[in-house]
N, C-alpha and C positions, 0 to 999 in steps of 0.2 A: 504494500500500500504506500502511494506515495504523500508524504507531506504539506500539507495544506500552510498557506498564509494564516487562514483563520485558526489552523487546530494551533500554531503556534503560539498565537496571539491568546488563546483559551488556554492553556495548557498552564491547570493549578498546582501550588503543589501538594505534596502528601506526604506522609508521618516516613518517608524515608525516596533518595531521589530516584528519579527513572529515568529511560531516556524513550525517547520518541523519533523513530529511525527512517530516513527519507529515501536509503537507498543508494548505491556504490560505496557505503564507508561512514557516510555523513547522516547525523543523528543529532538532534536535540536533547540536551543533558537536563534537567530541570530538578534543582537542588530543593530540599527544604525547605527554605526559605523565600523560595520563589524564584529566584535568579534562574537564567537561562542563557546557555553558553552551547552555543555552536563547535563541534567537535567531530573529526574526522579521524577513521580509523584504517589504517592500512598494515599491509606485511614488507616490512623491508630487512634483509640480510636473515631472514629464517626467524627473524622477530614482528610480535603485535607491537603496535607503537600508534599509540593517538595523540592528535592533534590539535590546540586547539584554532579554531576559528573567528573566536568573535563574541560578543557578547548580543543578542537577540533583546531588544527589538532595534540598535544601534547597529546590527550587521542584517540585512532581512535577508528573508528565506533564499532567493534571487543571489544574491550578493555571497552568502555560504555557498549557493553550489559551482560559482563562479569559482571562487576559494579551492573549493573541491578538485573543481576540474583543473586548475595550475597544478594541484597537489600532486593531482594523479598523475600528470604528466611528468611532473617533476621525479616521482617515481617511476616510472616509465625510463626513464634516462638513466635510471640507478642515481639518482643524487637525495641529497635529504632536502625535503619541504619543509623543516622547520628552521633548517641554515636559511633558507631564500626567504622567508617570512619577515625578515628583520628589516624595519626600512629604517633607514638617516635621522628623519627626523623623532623617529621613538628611542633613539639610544640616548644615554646618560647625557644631560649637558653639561659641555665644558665650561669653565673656564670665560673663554670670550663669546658664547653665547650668553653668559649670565648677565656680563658686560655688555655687552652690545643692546641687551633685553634692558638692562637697566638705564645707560644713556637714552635710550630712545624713550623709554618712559618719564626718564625725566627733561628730557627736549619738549616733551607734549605740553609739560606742565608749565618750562619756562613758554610757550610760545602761547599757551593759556592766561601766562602771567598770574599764576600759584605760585612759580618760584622765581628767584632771582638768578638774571645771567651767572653772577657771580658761585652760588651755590652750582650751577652744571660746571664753572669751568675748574671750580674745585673737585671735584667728583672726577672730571676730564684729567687733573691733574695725576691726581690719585692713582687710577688705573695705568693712566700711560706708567709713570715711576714703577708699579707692580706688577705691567705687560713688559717693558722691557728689560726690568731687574731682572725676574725670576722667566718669562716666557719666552721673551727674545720674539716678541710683537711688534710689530707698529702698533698704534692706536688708529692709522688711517686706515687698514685691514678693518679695524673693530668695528668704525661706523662712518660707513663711507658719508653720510650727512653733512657731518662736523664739516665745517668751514673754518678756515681759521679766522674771520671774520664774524663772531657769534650774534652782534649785533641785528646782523641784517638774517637770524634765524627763522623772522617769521610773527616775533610778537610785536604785540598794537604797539601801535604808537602812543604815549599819551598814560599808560599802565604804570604803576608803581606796585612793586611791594614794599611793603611794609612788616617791620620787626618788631618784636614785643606789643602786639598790640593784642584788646584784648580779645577780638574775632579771630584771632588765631593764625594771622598773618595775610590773611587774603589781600585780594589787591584791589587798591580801590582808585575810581579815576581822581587823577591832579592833574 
């Protein structure tokens, strides 16, 4: 029988989990507690070896057997589908992601006029001294943005912030 949209979408759980099976490998796991996790099971090197897929209803029915079928291929070539499942942007972030993450958030803010030029180019400062001590970076790798001209970053004209005040710094027009 094969797997429905709907039976996945129904699919409660119960005093212990079950799976609900669609057919070449791939099955719907349904925990407990309700969770539901797309999971492919295949034989590789004289071994069972499952897989998973995905979390339902953020991977849909569609989208798993697509999964499925790379997998299957994947094994088909004798290679492993859970090496090929790893993309870029899911691995640990480094370093000058965090950096890059954080200037850029705080660029929004001065160009908001939340915060003071002065507060990013100390922050700018900071990293750069800590990218090229210990990482052997440029800063201009880290956020292509940065101009060395901060000024012309984008915020109003006319914007101040403001310190120790008791709103809490926001900015007000002068």
């Amino acid at each position: 029988m094969v797997l429905t949209e709907k039976a996945a979408r129904l699919a409660l759980p119960r005093p212990s989990p079950y799976k609900i099976p669609d057919g070449r490998g791939l099955y719907l796991h349904v925990g407990i507690s309700g969770g539901k996790h797309w999971h492919y099971r295949y034989r590789q090197g004289g071994r069972d070896t499952t897989m998973s897929l995905g979390t339902y209803p953020y991977v849909s029915l569609d989208e798993a057997r697509v999964r499925r079928l790379s997998a299957e291929q994947a094994v088909q070539l004798d290679l492993d589908p859970q090496a090929l499942k790893i993309i870029p942007d899911q691995q640990t972030p480094t370093f000058r992601r965090v950096g890059r993450a954080w200037l850029a958030h705080l660029l929004r803010r001065v160009r908001a006029g939340r915060r003071s030029i002065k507060t990013f180019r100390k922050s700018k400062a900071l990293l750069t001294r800590t990218m090229a001590a210990r990482l052997h970076v440029s800063l201009c790798s880290l956020l292509p943005c940065c101009s060395r001209d901060l000024e012309s970053c984008g915020r109003p004209a006319g914007r101040k912030v403001t310190r120790n005040r008791p709103g809490g710094g926001y900015p007000h027009t002068g």
